[in-house]
C-alpha positions in Angstrom: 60.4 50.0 96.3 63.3 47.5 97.3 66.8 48.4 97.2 67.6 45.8 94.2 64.7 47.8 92.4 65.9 51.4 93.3 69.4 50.1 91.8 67.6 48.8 88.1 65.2 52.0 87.9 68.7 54.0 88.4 70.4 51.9 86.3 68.0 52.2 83.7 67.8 55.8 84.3 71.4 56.5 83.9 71.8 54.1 81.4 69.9 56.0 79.1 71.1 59.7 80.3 74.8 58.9 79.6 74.8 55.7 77.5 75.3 52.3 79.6 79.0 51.9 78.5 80.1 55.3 80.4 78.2 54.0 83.3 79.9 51.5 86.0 78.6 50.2 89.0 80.4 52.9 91.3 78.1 55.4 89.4 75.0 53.6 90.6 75.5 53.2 93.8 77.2 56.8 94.1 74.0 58.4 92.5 71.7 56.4 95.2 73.7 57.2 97.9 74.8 53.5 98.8 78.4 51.7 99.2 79.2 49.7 96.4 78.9 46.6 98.3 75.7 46.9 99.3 74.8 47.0 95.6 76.8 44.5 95.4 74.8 42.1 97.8 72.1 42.5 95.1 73.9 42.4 91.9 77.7 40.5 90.8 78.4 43.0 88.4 76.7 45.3 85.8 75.9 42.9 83.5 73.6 40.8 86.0 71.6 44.5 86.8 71.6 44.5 82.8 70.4 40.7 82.6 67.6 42.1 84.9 66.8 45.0 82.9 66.4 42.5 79.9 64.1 40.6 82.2 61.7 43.4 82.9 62.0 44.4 78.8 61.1 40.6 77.9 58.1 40.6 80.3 57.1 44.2 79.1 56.2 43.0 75.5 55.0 39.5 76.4 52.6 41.3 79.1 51.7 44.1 76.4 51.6 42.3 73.3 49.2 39.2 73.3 47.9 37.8 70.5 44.0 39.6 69.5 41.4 36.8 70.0 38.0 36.8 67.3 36.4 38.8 70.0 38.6 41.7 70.4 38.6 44.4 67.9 41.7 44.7 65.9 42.0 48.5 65.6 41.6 49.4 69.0 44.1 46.5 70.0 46.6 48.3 67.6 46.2 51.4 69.2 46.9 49.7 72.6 50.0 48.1 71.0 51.5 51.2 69.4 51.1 53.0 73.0 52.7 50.2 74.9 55.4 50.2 72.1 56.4 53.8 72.8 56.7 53.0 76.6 59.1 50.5 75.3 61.3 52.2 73.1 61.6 55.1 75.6 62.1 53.3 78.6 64.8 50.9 77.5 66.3 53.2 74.9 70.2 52.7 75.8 69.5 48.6 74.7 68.8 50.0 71.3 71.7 52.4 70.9 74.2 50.1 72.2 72.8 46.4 71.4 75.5 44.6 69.8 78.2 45.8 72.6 76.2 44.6 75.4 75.4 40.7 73.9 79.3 40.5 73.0 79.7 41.1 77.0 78.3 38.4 78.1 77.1 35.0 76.2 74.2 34.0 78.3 72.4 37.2 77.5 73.0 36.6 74.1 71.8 33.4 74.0 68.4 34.6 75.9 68.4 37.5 73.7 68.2 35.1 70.4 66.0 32.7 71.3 64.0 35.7 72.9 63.8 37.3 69.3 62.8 34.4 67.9 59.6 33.8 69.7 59.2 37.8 69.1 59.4 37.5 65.5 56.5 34.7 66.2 54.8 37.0 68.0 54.4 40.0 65.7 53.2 37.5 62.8 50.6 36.6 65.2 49.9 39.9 65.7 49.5 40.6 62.1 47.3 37.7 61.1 45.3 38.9 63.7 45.1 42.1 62.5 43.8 40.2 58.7 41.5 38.3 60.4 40.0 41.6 61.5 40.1 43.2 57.8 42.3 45.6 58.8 44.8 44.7 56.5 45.7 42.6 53.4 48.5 40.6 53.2 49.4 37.3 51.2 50.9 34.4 53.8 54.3 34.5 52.4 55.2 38.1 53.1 53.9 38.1 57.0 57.7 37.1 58.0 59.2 39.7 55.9 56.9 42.6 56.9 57.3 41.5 60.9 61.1 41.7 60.4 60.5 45.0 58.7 58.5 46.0 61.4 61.2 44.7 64.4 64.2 46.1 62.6 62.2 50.0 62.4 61.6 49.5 66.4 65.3 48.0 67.0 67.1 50.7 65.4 64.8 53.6 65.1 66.4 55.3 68.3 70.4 54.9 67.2 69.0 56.2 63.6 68.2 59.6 65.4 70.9 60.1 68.3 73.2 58.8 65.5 72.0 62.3 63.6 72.6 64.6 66.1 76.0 66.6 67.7 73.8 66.2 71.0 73.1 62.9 70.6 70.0 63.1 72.4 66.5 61.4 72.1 63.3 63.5 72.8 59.8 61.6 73.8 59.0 63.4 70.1 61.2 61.4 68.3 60.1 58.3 69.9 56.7 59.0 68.0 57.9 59.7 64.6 58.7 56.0 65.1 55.5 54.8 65.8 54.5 56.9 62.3 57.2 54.9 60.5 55.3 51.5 62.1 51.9 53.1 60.7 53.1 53.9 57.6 54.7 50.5 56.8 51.1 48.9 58.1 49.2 51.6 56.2 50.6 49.9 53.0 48.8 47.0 53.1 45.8 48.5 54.7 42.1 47.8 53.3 39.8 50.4 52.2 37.4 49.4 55.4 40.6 50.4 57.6 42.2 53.0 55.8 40.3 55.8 57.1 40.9 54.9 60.8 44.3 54.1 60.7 44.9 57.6 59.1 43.0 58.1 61.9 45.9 57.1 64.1 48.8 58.4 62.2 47.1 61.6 63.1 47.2 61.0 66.6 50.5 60.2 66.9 52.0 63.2 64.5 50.2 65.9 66.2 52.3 64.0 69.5 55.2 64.0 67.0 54.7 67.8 66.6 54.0 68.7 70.2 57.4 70.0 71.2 60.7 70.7 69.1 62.7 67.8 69.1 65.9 67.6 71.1 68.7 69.2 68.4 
């Protein structure tokens, strides 16, 4: 791994252990053992390591959530979506908790980050008329928008919601999949009867997950 990698990994890692506004650049380089100006000769300042971060997060869920073609099935697609999704919303889990203090940092990332979550929004509605298209649920045109934003906002602020909760403030893997259950449950509504049972299927999977381990207190 390069050096400009070994300082996002860190970055990412200490970002998330201590929140990312506690964290400076001296902290990085301190942790890895290198002057601040060699991180420097990679990165300007924090915010470009966080640009990068958002970078790695874009590519993440444009890599890990394509649009299901006729040919694929639909269940077993979902299944692969709500595994990358928990690789998402524990690897980057300090963007969550402190989104809105991070964009009003630095306009460009803003910018990225709204047209970004625009062509998101596009993408889960994709994802869902797929997931029609393959009978595995019901759902009239004019409520796909409305059920992909429901579906975005549970992801965006489904860690905050839970280190919000606790003296600790603390996330445990756990937790991460009691939010995938809150993504089932909102699909599970509009389920059909030829799904149903599979998708239960799934919800099962992920509680006994969910119930593998006390969550952090």
């Amino acid at each position: 791994m390069s050096t400009k990698d070994k300082i996002i990994h860190t970055s990412i890692e200490l970002f998330n252990l201590h929140g990312e506004r506690a964290i400076t650049t001296n902290h990085i380089a301190a942790h890895m053992g290198i002057s601040p100006g060699n991180l420097y000769y990679h990165f300007k300042n924090k915010e470009d390591i966080i640009r990068h971060i958002f970078a790695l997060y874009s590519e993440h869920l444009h890599t890990h959530f394509k649009p299901l073609t006729p040919d694929d099935d639909a269940l077993e697609n979902l299944a692969g979506y709500l595994d990358s999704l928990f690789e998402l919303m524990w690897r980057y889990q300090f963007f969550y908790d402190n989104l809105g203090d991070i964009l009003s940092r630095d306009d460009a990332l803003k910018k990225d980050y709204i047209e970004f979550q625009a062509a998101l929004l596009e993408q889960v509605k994709e994802v869902l008329l797929a997931l029609r298209a393959g009978d595995i649920i019901t759902i009239e045109d004019a409520d796909v928008t409305e059920l992909a934003h429901m579906l975005k906002m549970t992801v965006s602020f489904w860690t905050p919601y839970i280190k919000a909760r606790r003296l600790s403030g603390e996330l445990a893997r756990q937790d991460i999949y009691h939010g995938i259950l809150k993504v089932l449950l909102l699909l599970k509504a509009h389920c059909t009867e030829h799904s149903l049972a599979q998708v239960n299927q799934l919800r099962a999977k992920y509680l006994a997950l969910a119930n593998a381990e006390p969550t952090a207190q």
